[in-house]
N, C-alpha and C positions, 0 to 999 in steps of 0.2 A: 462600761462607764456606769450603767445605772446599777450593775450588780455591785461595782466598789461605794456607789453612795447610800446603797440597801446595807450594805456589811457596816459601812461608818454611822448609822441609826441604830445600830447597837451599842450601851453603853460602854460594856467589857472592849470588843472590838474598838472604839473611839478612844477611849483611856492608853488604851498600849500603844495603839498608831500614833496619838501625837506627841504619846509619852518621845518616841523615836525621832519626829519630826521636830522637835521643839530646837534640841541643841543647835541642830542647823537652820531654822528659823532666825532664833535667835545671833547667832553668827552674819548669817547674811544679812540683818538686820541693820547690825553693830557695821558689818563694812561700807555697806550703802550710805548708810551715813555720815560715816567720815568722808567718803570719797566725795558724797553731794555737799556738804558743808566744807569742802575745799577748793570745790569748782567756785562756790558760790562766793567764798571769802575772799580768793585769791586769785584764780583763776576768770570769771569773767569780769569783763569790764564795766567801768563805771556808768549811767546812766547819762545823755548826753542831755538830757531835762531834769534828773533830779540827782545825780549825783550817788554817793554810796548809798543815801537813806533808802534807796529803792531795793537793797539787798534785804531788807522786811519782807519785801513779797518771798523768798525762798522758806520761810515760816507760813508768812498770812496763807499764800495761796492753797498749801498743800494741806494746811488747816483746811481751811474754808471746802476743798474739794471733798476732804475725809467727813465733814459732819456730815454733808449730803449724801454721802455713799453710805457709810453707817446705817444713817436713818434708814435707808431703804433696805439695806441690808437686816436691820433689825425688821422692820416692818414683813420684810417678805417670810423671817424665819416664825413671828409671830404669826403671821397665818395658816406656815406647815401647820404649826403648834396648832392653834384653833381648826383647822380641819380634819387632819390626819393623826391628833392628837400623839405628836413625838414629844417626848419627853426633852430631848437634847435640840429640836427647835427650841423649844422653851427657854431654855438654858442659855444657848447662844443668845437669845431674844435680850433676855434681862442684863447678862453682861455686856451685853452689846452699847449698852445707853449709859450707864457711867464715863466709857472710853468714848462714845461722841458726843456727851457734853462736852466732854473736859476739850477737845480738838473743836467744840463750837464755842465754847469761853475763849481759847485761844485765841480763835480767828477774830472775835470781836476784840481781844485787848491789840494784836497785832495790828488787825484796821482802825483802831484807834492812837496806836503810836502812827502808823503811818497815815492819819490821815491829817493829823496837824499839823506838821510843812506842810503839807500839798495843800490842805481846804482850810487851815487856819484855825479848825475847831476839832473838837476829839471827836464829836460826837452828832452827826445830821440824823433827822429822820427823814432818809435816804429809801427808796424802795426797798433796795437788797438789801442794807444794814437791819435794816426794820423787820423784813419776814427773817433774815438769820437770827433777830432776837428771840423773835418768835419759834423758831426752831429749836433755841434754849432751853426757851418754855415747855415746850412737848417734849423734850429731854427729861425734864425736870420731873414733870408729870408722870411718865413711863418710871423713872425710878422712885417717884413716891407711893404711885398704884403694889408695886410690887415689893416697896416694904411696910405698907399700910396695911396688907392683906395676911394674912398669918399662912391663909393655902396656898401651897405654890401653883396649884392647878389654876384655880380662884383668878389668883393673880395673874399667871401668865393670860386668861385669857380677855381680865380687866383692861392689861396694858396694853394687850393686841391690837385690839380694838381702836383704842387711844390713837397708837401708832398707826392701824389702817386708816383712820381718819385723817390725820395729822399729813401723808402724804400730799395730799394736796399741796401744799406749803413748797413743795421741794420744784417743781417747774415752777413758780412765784418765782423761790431763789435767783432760778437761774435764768430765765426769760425778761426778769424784773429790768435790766438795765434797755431792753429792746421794747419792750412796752412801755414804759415810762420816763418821762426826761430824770435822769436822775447824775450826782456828781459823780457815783462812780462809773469806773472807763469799762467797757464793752470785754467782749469776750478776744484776747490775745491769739489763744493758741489752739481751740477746736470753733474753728469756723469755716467759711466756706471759703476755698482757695488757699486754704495753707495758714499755719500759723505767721503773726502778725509781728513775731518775737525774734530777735536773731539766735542763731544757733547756740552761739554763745553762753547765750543769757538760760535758751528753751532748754539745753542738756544739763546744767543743775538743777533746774526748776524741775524736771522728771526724774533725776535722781532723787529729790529731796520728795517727790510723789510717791516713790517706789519705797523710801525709808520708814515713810509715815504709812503706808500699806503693811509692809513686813510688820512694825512695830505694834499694831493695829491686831493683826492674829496675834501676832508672839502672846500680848498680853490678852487674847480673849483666851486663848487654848491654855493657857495657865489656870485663868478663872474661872474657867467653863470646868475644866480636871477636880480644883477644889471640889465647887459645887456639886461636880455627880459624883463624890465620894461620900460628899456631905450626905446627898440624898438616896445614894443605893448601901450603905453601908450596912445593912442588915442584907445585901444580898451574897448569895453562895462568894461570890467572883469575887467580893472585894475582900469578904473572910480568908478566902483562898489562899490568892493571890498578892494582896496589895498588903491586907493587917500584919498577915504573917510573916511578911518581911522586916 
């Protein structure tokens, strides 16, 4: 295992492997998601307190789950980067933070349709609403560090930083509704004794988890590909191999 993640730190190696992996990424991607947004539309049942509107959680939630993994996921490839000084930490690092703004813009416009039936207002400053704005913020921040700075070195290790700091914020998230009285509702379906959720309802909402994961690499291993072509392009492998094609 570690010798395939030693071999995937190399740029050449990294380019070819997920050049092969993408098509089916992408495919699996594409099926997960029809089949969770079938379960979800069609297949379970209506809410016996809110009705259809509650079929928004099959967006909000798996939003809301991706910005926090993301983040951490960027945060941890920022610190390869800052340690062990890998180029393709790096890379991952910076793409990483455009795709969980945009899945933490989601979850806030999401929690905002569904939060006006339920609380009457778009918009509380709610514990959890309020650090996930914040988690926006440090989104936001990470992709202005690293197009403000002309080095990508520079950069990547500006925004590392950012991001290692900025974790804090992500147990806030998610501990937010147990430490504080707040309107939104508690944790459903990783808690203690079993999820809270019927089956029904828990097997698209983990389809629609699993869609938003696949989609989530598809489109980092795209962006990450661009990028180290952009920046090894003056090397043998990519004159080689990739220009000459």
């Amino acid at each position: 295992m570690w010798a395939f993640f030693h071999r995937l730190a190399s740029p050449r190696y990294f380019y070819f492997f997920t050049g092969r992996l993408l098509p089916w990424l992408g495919a699996l991607c594409l099926s997960t998601t029809l089949v969770g947004l079938y379960y979800a539309l069609f297949l379970s049942p209506p809410d016996y307190q809110q009705g259809e509107s509650y079929r928004i959680m099959y967006i909000h939630v798996p939003a809301a789950w991706m910005s926090m993994f993301i983040y951490v996921l960027m945060a941890v490839a920022g610190a390869i980067g800052l340690i062990w000084k890998i180029k393709l930490a790096d890379i991952i690092a910076a793409n990483s933070a455009p795709i969980g703004a945009s899945f933490t813009f989601l979850a806030l416009v999401t929690g905002a349709l569904w939060g006006k039936p339920m609380w009457g207002a778009w918009w509380v400053w709610d514990a959890r609403l309020t650090s996930e704005l914040i988690l926006l913020f440090l989104y936001l921040g990470v992709i202005a560090l690293n197009n403000a700075i002309t080095d990508p070195r520079n950069a990547a290790r500006a925004s590392a930083v950012l991001a290692l700091v900025g974790v804090v914020n992500i147990p806030i998230i998610h501990y937010s509704v147990q430490w504080w009285n707040t309107l939104h509702q508690g944790s459903t379906v990783i808690k203690a004794g079993g999820p809270a959720i019927h089956i029904s309802m828990l097997i698209p909402l983990l389809l629609m988890a699993a869609a938003f994961k696949l989609f989530y690499g598809w489109v980092l291993l795209m962006q990450a590909r661009c990028e180290l072509l952009e920046r090894e392009h003056n090397s043998r492998w990519v004159q080689e191999e990739v220009l000459s094609d």
